[in-house]
N, C-alpha and C positions, 0 to 999 in steps of 0.2 A: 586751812585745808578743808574746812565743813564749808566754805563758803566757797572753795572749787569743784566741789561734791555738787553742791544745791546749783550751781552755776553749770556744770557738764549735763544733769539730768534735768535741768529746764532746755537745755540746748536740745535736746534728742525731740522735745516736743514740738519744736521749732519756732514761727511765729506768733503760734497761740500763747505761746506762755512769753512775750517779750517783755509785759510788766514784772515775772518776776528778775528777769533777767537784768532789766530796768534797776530793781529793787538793791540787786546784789551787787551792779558796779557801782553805783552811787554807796551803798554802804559801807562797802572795800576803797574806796576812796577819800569819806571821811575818816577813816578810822586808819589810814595810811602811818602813822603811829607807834602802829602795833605791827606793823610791816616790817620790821626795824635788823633786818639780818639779811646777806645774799641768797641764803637757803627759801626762806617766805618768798621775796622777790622772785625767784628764779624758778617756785614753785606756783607762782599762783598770778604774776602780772599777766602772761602770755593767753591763760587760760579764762581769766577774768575780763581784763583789762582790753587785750589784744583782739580777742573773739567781741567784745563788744561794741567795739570801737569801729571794727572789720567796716560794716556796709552805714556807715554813718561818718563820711567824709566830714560833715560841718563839724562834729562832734569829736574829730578828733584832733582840734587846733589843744584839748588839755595834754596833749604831750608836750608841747612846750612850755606848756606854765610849767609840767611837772621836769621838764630839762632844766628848766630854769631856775628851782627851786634851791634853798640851800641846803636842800637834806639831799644827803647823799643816796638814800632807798628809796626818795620820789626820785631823783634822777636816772637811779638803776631801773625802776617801773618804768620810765617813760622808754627806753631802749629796751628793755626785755621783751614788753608787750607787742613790738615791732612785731618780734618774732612771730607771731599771727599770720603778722602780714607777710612777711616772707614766705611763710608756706603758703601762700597764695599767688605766689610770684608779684606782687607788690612792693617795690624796694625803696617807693619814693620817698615815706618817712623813716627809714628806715636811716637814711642816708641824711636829711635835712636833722633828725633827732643828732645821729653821728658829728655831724660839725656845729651844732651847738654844743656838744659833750666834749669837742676834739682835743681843747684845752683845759680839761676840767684837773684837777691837782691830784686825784683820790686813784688810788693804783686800782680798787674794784670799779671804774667807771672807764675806766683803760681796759681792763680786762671784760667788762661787760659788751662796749663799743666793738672791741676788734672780735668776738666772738659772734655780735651777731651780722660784724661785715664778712665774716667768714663764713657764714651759714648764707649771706645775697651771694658772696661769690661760686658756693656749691650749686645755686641755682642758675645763676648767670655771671662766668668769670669776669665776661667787659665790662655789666657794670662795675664791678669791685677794682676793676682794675682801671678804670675812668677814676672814679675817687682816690683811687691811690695815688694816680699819675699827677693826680693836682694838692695831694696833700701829705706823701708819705715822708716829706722831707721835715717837716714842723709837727706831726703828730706823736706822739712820745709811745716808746721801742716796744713795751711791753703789749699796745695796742695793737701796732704796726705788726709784731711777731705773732699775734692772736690773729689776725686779718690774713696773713700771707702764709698759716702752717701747711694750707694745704696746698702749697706751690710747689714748682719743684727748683733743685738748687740751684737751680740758674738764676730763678723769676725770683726765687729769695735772695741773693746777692746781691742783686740789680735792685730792691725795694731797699734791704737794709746799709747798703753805701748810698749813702747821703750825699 
């Protein structure tokens, strides 16, 4: 949390201060570790992670190493940090992060996934619901019901009859 502290008040300075900014996701990244709960994750990937990753396209192919990873809180950081981007109306990794996770076995990576498809869908319902239309029949319920709550009970019926 001192390092989403030192990472918010480098942001208000803006460009000037990017080496510390620099400093702080590199050292939140090696020490991913110590990341080890949903609470940390969900507290600090979006704010670290997502805000740095934001205007650095080349830089941000480490979401998929971190998708890709066997640890279940690199996996939850690589889709949380999305979150950035989605308040930016940015959904495209948001969604490619999502279907690498789609299968993933771990009930917090289902609930991480469909929470942040439901925050692209508050933003923009057709994308979420393009993604749904080609994946809600294989992606597992707990996901699917985080992605679709804030549907109404039509559009939920119609996603959860398979």
């Amino acid at each position: 949390m001192i390092l989403v502290d030192k990472y918010s008040r480098a942001e208000k300075h803006g460009k000037s201060d990017e080496p510390e900014k620099k400093k702080i996701y590199n050292l939140y990244l090696k020490n991913t570790k110590y990341v080890n709960n949903w609470d940390l994750v969900d507290s600090s990937a979006r704010q670290i992670v997502g805000a740095y990753l934001y205007d650095k396209q080349v830089n941000r192919k480490i979401l998929y190493s971190l998708a890709s990873s066997k640890d279940i809180w690199e996996k939850r950081i690589s889709i949380i940090a999305t979150a950035y981007f989605i308040s930016k109306d940015d959904f495209d990794y948001t969604l490619k992060i999502s279907e690498i996770l789609l299968h993933d076995k771990h009930d917090l990576i289902h609930k991480a996934v469909g929470w942040m498809l439901r925050e692209v869908g508050k933003r923009n319902q057709d994308v979420l619901e393009r993604f749904l239309e080609k994946h809600h029949r294989t992606m597992p319920r707990t996901m699917l019901r985080y992605a679709i709550e804030k549907f109404d009970d039509e559009k939920k019926r119609y996603y959860m009859e398979r």
